[in-house]
C-alpha positions in Angstrom: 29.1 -4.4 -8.6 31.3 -2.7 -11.3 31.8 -6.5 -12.9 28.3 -7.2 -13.3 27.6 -3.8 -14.7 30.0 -4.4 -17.3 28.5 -7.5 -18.1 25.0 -5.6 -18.8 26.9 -2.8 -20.5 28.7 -5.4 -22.9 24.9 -6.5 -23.7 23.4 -3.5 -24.9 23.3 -2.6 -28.2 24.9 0.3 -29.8 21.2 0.8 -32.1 19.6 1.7 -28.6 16.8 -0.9 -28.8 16.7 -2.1 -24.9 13.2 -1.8 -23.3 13.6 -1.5 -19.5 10.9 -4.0 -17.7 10.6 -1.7 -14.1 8.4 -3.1 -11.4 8.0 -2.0 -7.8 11.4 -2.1 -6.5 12.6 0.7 -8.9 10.1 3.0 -6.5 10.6 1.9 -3.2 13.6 4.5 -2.8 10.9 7.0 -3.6 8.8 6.4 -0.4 6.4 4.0 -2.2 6.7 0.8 -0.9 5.9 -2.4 -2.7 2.7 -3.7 -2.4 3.2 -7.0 -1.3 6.1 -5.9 1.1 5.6 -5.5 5.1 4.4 -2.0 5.6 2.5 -1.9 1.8 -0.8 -1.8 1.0 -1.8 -4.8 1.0 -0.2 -5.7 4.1 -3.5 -3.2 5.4 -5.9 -4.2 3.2 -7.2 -7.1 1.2 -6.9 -6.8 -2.5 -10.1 -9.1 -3.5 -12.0 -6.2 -0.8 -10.8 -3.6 -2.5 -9.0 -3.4 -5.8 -11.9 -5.7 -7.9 -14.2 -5.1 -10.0 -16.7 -6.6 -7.9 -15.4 -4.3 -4.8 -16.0 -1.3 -7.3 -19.5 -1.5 -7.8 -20.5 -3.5 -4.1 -18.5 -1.7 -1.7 -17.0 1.7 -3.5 -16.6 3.4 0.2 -13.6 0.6 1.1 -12.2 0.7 -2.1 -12.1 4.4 -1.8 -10.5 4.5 1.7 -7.7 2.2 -0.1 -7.8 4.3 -2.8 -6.9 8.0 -0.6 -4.4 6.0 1.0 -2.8 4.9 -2.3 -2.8 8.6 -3.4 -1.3 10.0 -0.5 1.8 7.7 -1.0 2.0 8.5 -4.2 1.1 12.2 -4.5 4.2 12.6 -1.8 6.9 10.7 -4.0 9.4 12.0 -6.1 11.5 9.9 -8.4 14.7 8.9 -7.4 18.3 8.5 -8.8 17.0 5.3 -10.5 13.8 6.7 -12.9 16.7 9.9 -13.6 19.2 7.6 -14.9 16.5 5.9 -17.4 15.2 9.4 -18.6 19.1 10.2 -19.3 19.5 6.9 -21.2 16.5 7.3 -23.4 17.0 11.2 -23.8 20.6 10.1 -25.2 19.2 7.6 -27.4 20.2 4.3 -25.6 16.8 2.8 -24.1 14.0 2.9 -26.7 11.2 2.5 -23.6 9.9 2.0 -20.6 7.3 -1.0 -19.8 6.4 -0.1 -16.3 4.2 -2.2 -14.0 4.0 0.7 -11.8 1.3 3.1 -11.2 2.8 6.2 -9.7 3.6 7.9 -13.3 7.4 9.0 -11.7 8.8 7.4 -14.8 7.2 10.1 -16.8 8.2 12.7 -14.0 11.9 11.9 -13.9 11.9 13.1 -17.7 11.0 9.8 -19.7 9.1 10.6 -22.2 8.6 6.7 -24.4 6.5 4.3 -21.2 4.1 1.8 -21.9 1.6 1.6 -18.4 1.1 -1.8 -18.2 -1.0 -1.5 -15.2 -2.4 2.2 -15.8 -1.5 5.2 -13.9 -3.3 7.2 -10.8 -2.9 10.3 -13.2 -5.9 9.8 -14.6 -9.3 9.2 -13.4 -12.9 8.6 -15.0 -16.2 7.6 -13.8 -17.0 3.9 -14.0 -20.5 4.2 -15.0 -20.5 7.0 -17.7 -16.7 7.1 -18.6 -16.8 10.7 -18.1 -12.9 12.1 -17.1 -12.7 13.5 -14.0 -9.7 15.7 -12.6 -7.0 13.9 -10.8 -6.0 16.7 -8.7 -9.7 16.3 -7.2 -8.8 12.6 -6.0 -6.1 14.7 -3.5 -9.3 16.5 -1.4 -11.5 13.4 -1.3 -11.8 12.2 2.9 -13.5 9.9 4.3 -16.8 11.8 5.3 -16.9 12.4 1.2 -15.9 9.1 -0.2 -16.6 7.6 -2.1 -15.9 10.2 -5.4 -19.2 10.0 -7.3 -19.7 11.7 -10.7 -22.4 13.8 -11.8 -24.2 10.5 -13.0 -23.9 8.8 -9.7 -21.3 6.6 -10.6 -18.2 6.1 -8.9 -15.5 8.0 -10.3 -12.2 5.5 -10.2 -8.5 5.5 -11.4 -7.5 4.4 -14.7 -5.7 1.4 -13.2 -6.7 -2.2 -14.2 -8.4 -3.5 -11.4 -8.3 -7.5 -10.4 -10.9 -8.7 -13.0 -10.1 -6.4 -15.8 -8.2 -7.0 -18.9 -4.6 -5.1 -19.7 -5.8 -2.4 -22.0 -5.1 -4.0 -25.4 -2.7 -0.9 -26.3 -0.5 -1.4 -23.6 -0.4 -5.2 -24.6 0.5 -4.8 -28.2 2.7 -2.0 -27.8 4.7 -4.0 -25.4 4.9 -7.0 -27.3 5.7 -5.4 -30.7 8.8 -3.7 -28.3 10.0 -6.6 -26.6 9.9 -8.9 -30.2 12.1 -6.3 -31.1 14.5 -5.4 -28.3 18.3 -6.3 -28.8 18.0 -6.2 -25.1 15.5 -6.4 -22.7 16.6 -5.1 -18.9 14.6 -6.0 -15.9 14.7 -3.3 -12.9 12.5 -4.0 -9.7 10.6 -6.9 -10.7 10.5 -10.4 -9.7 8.5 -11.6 -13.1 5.7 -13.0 -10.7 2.3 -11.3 -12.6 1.3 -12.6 -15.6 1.6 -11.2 -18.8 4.1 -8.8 -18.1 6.6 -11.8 -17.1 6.3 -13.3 -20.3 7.9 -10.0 -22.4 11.2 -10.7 -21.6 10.9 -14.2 -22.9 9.6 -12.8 -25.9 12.7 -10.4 -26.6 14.4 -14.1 -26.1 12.1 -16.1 -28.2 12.9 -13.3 -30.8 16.8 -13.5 -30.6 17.4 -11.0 -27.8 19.3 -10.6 -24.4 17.8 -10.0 -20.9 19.3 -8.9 -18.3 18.1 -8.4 -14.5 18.7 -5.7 -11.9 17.1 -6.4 -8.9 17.5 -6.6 -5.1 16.6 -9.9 -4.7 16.8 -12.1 -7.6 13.5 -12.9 -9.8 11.7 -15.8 -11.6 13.6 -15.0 -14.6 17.2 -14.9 -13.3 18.7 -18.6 -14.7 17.6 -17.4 -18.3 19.5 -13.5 -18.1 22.4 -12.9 -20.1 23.5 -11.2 -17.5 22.6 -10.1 -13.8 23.5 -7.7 -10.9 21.9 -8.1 -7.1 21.7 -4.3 -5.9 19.4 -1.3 -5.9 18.1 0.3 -8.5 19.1 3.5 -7.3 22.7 2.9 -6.9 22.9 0.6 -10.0 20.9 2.1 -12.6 22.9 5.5 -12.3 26.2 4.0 -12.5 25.7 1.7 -15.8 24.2 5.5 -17.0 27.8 6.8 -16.7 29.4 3.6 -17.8 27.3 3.9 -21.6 27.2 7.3 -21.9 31.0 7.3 -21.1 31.8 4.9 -23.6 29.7 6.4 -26.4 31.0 9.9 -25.6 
């Protein structure tokens, strides 16, 4: 591992402008497993039943039995070695941000203060109808006799997530873009670069003169075009190549 490291540590440069592209895999250590994996969500439940627009406003009881089962796994994670070792690089000036796919907000948790939420975040909720905020330590006590959450209106109160059907909110989108156009380095974490638009920001730092590199479990759509690569957890790799930069600057 130490090899590839050092290829990644030769990449990043000293001005601190590397945007870290995180997908599931950077959580899985945390007890949230990936969606698509055996034993995730939608290994139980059928996305196009229950994370749709369509689902929203046709069946909101499903979507909300999904929905309590999404927030217990995430209301019981912590973040792990791997979102601590980002928050350490930004707080010592040597990642400018975080573009997370992720929903859990343990980026945020583990100290990071600079993440785009490409996807949204369960830390939020508002009502669908009336956009009226509701209180997202309320999602914890909703059960099955009182789901679905319904607002004062009558409309169903959801996450701020982006649903199938719905657009990436357009700040998310052009702060993303602006970063990765400017990124000396752009470092995939836990991601296979499968999901459309997010995959294309790391050919955008390229496009723009850039380097990518990939940290990841299994390789991803994007490894033949990384400057550099290392197969291995997050959690084990991510806090090493901490020490290595933050050694050599110190």
């Amino acid at each position: 591992m130490t090899d590839a490291l050092e290829r990644i540590a030769q990449l990043w440069p000293a001005s601190g402008e590397v945007v870290v592209l995180t997908g599931a895999g950077i959580s899985v250590a945390s007890g949230i497993p990936d969606f698509r994996s055996p034993g995730g969500l939608w290994s139980r439940y059928d996305p196009m039943q229950v994370a749709t627009t369509d689902a929203l406003e046709n069946n909101p009881a499903e979507v909300w039995r999904f929905l309590m089962d999404a927030v217990r796994v995430m209301s019981s994670a912590a973040p792990n070695p791997a979102h601590k070792a980002l928050a350490r690089l930004e707080q010592a000036g040597l990642v400018q941000a975080i573009v997370t796919q992720n929903i859990d907000g343990l980026h945020q948790r583990a100290g990071s203060k600079n993440v785009v939420e490409f996807h949204g975040s369960m830390a939020s909720y508002r009502c669908n109808a009336c956009s009226a905020p509701h209180d997202a330590e309320a999602a914890k006590a909703i059960t099955a006799a009182t789901a679905p959450w319904r607002c004062a209106c009558g409309g169903v109160v959801r996450p701020d997530i982006v649903f199938f059907g719905e657009p990436i909110p357009l700040d998310a989108l052009n702060k993303s873009g602006q970063l990765a156009c400017g990124a000396g380095l752009t470092l995939i974490v836990g991601t296979a670069c499968e999901v459309a638009p997010a995959s294309s920001l790391p050919l955008l730092t390229k496009q723009y003169g850039g380097k990518v590199a990939e940290i990841n479990l299994i390789p991803g759509r994007l490894a033949h075009m990384c400057d550099a690569s290392l197969t291995a957890k997050a959690e084990d790799a991510l806090p090493a190549l901490a020490d290595m930069l933050l050694e050599r600057r110190n």
